[in-house]
Every structure is written in structure tokens, then in C-alpha cells.
C-alpha positions in Angstrom: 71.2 99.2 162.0 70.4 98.3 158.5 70.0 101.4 157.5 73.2 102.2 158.6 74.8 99.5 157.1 73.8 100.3 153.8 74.9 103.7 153.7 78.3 102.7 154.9 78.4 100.3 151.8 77.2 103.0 149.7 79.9 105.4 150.9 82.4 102.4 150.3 81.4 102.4 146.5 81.1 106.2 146.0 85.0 105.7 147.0 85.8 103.5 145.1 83.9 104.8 142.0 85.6 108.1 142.2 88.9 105.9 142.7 88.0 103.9 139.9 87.5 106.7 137.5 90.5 108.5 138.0 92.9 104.9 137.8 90.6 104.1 134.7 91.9 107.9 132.7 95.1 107.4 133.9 95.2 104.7 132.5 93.9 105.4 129.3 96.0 108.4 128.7 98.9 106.3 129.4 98.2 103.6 126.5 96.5 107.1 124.3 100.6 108.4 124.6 102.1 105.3 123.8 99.5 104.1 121.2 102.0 105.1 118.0 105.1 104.0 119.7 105.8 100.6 117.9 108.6 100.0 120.2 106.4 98.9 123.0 104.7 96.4 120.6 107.9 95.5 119.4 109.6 94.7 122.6 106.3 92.7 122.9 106.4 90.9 119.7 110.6 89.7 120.7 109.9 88.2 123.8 112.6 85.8 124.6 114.8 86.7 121.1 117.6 89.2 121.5 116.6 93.2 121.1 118.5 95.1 118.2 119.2 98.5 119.3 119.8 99.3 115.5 116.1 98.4 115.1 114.9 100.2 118.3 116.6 103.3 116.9 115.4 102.9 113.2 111.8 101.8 114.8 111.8 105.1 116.9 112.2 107.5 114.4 109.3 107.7 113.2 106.3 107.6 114.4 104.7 107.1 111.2 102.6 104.4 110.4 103.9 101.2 107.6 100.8 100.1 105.3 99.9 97.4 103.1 97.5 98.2 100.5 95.6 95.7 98.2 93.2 95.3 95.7 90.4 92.5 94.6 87.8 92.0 92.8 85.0 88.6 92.3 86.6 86.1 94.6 84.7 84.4 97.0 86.4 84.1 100.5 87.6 80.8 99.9 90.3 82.2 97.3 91.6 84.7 99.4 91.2 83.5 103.1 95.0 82.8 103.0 96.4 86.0 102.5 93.9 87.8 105.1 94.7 85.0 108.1 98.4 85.0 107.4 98.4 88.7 107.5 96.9 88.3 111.1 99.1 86.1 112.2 101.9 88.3 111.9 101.1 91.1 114.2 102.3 93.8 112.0 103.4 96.3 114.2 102.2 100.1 113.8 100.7 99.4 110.2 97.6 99.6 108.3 95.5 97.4 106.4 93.8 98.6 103.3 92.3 97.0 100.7 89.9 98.4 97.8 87.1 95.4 96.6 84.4 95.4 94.2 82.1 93.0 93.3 82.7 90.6 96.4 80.3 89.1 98.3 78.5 91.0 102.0 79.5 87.6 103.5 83.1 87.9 102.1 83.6 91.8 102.9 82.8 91.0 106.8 85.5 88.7 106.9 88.5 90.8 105.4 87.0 93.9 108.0 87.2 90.8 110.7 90.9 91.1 110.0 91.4 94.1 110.8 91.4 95.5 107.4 90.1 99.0 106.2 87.5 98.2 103.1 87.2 100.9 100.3 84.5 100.7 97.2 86.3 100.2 93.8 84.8 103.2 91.9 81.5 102.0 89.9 83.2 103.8 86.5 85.8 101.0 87.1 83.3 98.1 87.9 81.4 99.0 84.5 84.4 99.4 82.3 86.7 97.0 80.8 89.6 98.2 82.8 91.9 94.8 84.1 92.0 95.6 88.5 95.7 94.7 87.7 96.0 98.1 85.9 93.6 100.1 87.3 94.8 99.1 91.3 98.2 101.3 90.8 95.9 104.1 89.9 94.0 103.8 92.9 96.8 103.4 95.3 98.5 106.8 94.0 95.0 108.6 94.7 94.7 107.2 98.3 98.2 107.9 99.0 98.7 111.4 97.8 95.7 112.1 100.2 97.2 110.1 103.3 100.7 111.3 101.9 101.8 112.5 105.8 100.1 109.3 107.9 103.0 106.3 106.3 106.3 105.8 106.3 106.6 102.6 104.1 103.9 100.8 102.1 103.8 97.4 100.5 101.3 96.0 98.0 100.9 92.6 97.2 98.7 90.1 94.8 96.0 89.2 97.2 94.5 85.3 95.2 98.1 83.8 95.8 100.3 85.8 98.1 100.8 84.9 102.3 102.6 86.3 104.9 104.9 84.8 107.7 107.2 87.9 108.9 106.4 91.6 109.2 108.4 92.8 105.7 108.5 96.1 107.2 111.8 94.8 109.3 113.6 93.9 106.3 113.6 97.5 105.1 114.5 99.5 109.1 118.1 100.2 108.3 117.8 101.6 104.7 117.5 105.4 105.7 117.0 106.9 101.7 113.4 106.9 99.7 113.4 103.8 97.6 111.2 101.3 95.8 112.4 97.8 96.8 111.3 95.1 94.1 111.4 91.1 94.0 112.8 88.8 91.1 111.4 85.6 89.4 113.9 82.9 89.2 113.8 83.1 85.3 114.8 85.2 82.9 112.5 87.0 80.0 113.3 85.2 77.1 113.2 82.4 79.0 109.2 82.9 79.9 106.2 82.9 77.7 104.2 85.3 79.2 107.0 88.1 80.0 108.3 87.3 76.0 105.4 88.6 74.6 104.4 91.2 77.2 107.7 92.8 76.9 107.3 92.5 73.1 104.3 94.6 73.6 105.0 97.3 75.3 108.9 97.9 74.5 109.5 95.3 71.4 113.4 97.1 70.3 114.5 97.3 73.6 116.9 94.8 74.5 116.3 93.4 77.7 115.2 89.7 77.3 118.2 88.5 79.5 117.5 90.5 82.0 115.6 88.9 85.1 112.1 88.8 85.7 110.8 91.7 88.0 107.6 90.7 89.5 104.4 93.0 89.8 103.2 91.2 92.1 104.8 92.3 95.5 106.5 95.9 95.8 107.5 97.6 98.3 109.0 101.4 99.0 108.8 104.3 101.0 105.5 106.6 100.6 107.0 109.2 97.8 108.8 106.5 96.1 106.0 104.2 95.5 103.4 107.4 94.5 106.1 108.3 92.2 106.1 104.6 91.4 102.1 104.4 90.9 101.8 107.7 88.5 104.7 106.3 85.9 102.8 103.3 85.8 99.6 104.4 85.6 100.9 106.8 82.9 102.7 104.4 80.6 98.9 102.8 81.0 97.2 106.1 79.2 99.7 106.2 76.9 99.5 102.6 75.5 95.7 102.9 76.2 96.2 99.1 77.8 93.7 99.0 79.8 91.7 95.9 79.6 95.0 93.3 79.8 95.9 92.0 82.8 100.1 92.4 81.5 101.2 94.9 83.8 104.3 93.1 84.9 105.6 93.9 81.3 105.1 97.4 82.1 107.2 97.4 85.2 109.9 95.7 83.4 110.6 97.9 80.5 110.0 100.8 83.3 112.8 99.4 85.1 115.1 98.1 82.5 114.1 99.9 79.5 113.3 103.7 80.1 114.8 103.7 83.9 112.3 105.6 85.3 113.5 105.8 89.1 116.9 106.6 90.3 116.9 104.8 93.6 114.9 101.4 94.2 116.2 98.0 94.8 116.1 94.6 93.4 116.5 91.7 95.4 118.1 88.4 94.4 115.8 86.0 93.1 114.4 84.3 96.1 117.1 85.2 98.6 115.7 88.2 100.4 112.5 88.7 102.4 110.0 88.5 99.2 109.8 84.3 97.7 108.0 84.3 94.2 107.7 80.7 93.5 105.6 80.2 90.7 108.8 79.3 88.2 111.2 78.3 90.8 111.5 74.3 90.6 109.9 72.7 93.4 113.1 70.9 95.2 115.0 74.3 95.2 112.0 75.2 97.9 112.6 74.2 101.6 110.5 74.1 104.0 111.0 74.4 107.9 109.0 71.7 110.9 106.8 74.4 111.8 105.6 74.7 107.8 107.6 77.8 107.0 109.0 78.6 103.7 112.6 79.4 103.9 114.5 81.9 101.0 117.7 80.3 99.9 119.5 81.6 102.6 117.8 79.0 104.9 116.0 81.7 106.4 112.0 82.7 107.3 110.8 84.7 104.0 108.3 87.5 105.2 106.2 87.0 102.0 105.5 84.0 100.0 104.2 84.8 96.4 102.4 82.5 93.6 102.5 79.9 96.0 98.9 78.3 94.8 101.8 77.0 91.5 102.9 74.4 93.9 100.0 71.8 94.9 101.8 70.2 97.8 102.3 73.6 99.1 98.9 75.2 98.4 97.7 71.7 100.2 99.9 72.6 103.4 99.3 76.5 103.8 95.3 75.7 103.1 95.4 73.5 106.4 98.0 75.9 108.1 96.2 79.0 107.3 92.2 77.3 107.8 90.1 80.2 109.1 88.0 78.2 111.7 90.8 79.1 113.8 90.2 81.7 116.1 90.5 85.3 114.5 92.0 86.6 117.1 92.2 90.2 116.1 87.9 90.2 116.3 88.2 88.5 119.6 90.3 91.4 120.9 87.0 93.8 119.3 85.1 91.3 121.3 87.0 91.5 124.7 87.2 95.2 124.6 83.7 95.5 124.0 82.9 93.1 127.2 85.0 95.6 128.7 82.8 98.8 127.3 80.1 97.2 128.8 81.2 96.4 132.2 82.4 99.7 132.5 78.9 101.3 131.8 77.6 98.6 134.2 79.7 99.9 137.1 78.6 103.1 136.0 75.4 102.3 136.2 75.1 101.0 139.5 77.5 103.6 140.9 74.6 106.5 140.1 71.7 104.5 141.3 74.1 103.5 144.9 74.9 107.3 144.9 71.7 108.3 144.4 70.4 105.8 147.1 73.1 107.1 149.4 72.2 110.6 149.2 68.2 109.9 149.4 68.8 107.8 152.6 70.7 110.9 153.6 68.5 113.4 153.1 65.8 111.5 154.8 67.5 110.7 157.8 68.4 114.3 158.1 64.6 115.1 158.2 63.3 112.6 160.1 66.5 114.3 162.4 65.4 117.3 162.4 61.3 116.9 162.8 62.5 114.7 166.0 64.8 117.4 167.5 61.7 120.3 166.3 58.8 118.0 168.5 61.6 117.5 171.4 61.9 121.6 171.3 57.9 121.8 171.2 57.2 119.4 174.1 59.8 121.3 176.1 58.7 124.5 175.3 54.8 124.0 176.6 
């Protein structure tokens, strides 16, 4: 009777292995064909807020990917842990993380790829030259992106020491259809600034743009052809000034903008009125802030990115507590959870062989012992 028992159980589990294994692939093919579909994450990500069909239809199509791409060099985590936890907190939907890093830190490069960010080496020629990482970065970013040219749709770069993130920028940018380069203002103007005065005075001294606002390097964004074509007449204007060993590359993107006019479609944002807030020279009580420690543009709304915000103490103080890594990363406890799940599915697995293998030996022996019973019953009646 125990016997018996037990094979009934282990014909119970062969069932509901074999029932298991085909729910588990339907299952899996079902998230593999929606896995680049950022609509589903984006109904998600709304919840209870009303859906924009506009953005369903400018979300759908494509089902390329959005990337934001970065560059650092000799901070310790400390410095940096801002940008990286904001930048999880966001849920970016669809996107890529990339960021190229030299001389950081083991400690510090396992908790960027904790984030969910894809680490790449900065070349050692760089690392043993006197190259400025503000320079050099725009180089890099044209070399990765002209070999991932057909994977992204938009990309965004940003200042990683004093930049955070509160919104997926990407939004901002789902109803303009053409190739652009979007860029962000300082709430000065050149003549008006120290630093841009004398940059500008480098690089383009007769031309006459020192009323002109201040375009920050800091934070661009654009779609992919846009911003490679961005990145080479940079880089460029770089070789031909051989400047590579000062950190001044926002005077290079304003006399590319205002002086020589190198792109025929980008966009310029009001000073601190759009998605992108660069703080650093904007006076302190022009900056509000919402109950739930949000920074709001001066349209009273949620800005997606908050740049040179470490120029403000009270609000470096706040955003230091608000963005504190000892709070759970919860994109390496979703790494974690799926490999509990790995590992009870191998378990199952496991045991399913060994029960089926039990099965099939209780089997096979009971059809012998069977059959050596029936051949001694045919023997005795035989004689």
C-alpha cells in the first residue's frame, strides 16, 4: 500500500512538472515579446494619473531604446551617489544606462553596476594624458554611438558630481517628431559671468555674443544622429584649438551655437522653465521647492533634471538626506528576487528527475517482481 502510494504521488508530480514547464515558456515568451514595448511599463509607471494617447502613440513608435550616457573620473562614491540613486528612482522606461569611469575605486564601480548601469573602461591613452574627461567624454560618446547607431532613439548626457534626476526627461521630448539637439540655459548672460567671459574670449574672442544667454554643457539632450553630429563638431573644434587639457568646454558649445551655427535644428529651452533646472547662478529664492522635496522649474512644475545643485547648501543638505543610499536599491533587489527565482526553479527541477526517476525504478521493479510471480504460477501449474 505504500508502495502504491508513492507512485501515485510521483505520477501527481510528473504532471504537474510537465504542466509546470509548459505554463513556465509560455510565460516567458509572453514577457520575451513584450520586453521592448515601453507601453506596458508605461501604463505601469501612470497608475492612477490620466493616460495620454498622444504619448501612447509617440511611445509606440518606436521600439527603440532612449539612453543616458555619462562620464567620471577620481570620485569616490560619496560624490556621486546622488546622481546614480536619483536615476533609480525614476524608473526610466525602455532606456539604458551607460557610463565610461577611470580611475574609480572597485568599491565605487560595484555600486554604479548595482544601479543598473553599464560600466565601460576610459581608454588607458586617456588616463595617462593630460586630456580634461570634460573634453575628451564627447569623443567617447560619438565612438560608442556610431557603433550602437541603430539600438537608441534619444540620448541624454549629463554632469555626473552635481546633476539628479526626478522625472524620466525622455517624456518631455515624445511629441517632437524631427532629429534635434535640445539644450538648457543658465539664468545669466555671458558678459555677465566670469568663467563664460573668458572662455568665450578664448575660443571665439571677435565674435559678438556676450549678450547672448548662457548655454550649459552640462546637460544635453537630442536624438541619436543629432547628438553624434553634435559630439564630432565638438570634438573637432577640440583638435583644432588643440584644447585639450582645460576643463572650458562650455565655451566651446557656445560659440558652436551662437557663433559658427553649426546645427540647423536643436532647441534651447528657457532658462529654468523647461524640463532641465541649472541652478548654480540662479538666486536662491527664485528656487521653489515642493512638500515631497521636489524642485519645481518656474512654471511651478516637477523638473526632470536638476543641474549644479551642490551651489546651493540648503539644497545639497536636503537631496543628500533624500537621495541617502542605505535605502534599499531596489533595482539589485529585483537581480536578487529573480535569482531566488533561478534557483527554485532548478530546485523543482531537481526534484522532479530524481521523483521521475523513482517513479519509473519502482515501476520497472514491480513489473518484474510481476512477471517472475506470474512465470513460478505457470511452472507450478505446469508440473
Amino acid at each position: 500500500m505504500i508502495v502504491l502510494k508513492l507512485e501515485k504521488k510521483c505520477i501527481k508530480a510528473f504532471i504537474f512538472y510537465i504542466i509546470f514547464l509548459n505554463l513556465n515558456s509560455s510565460i516567458i515568451d509572453g514577457f520575451s515579446s513584450f520586453e521592448n514595448k515601453s507601453i506596458i511599463n508605461y501604463v505601469i509607471k501612470k497608475e492612477n494619473r490620466k493616460l495620454d494617447f498622444l504619448d501612447i502613440f509617440n511611445i509606440n513608435k518606436s521600439n527603440k531604446k532612449n539612453l543616458i550616457i555619462g562620464a567620471v573620473t577620481g570620485y569616490p562614491w560619496n560624490k556621486i551617489r546622488n546622481f546614480f540613486v536619483s536615476l533609480n528612482k525614476v524608473k526610466f522606461q525602455n532606456c539604458d544606462f551607460v557610463m565610461f569611469v577611470g580611475k574609480m575605486s572597485n568599491e565605487t564601480i560595484k555600486k554604479i553596476e548595482s544601479y543598473g548601469v553599464t560600466i565601460y573602461d576610459i581608454p588607458d591613452k586617456f588616463i595617462k594624458s593630460k586630456a580634461k574627461i570634460h573634453n575628451y567624454r564627447f569623443n567617447l560618446y560619438q565612438k560608442f554611438l556610431q557603433k550602437n547607431k541603430n539600438k537608441y532613439n534619444m540620448v541624454f548626457t549629463a554632469d555626473v558630481r552635481d546633476t539628479i534626476f526626478q522625472k524620466d526627461i525622455f517624456k518631455f521630448y515624445n511629441e517632437y517628431h524631427k532629429p534635434f539637439i535640445g539644450l538648457f540655459l543658465e539664468d545669466n548672460i555671458i558678459k555677465n559671468e566670469t568663467f563664460n567671459i573668458q572662455w568665450v574670449k578664448y575660443f571665439c574672442p571677435r565674435a559678438n555674443i556676450w549678450n547672448e544667454t548662457i548655454i550649459c554643457s552640462g546637460t544635453i539632450i537630442g536624438t541619436i544622429d543629432k547628438f553624434i553630429e553634435f559630439c564630432d563638431a565638438l570634438w573637432k573644434f577640440v583638435v583644432e584649438m588643440k584644447d585639450y587639457n582645460m576643463q572650458r568646454e562650455q565655451g566651446i558649445v557656445n560659440c558652436l551655437i551662437y557663433d559658427r551655427k553649426i546645427l540647423n535644428d536643436y532647441l534651447i529651452t528657457n532658462d529654468n522653465h523647461g524640463p532641465v533646472m541649472t541652478i548654480g547662478l540662479t538666486e536662491r529664492n527664485k528656487i521653489s521647492i515642493d512638500k515631497d522635496n521636489n524642485i519645481l522649474n518656474f512654471n511651478g512644475q516637477i523638473a526632470a533634471v536638476i543641474h549644479q545643485y551642490d551651489r546651493k547648501l540648503d539644497i545639497t543638505k536636503m537631496l543628500n538626506k533624500k537621495f541617502n543610499d542605505t535605502i534599499i536599491n531596489l533595482s539589485f533587489f529585483k537581480k536578487r528576487k529573480n535569482n531566488i527565482f533561478k534557483i527554485i526553479i532548478v530546485i523543482i527541477f531537481t526534484c522532479s528527475i530524481i521523483l521521475n526517476f523513482f517513479f519509473f525504478f519502482r515501476f520497472f521493479k514491480n513489473k518484474r517482481l510481476f512477471c517472475k510471480s506470474n512465470f513460478k504460477k505457470m511452472r507450478i501449474n505446469n508440473f
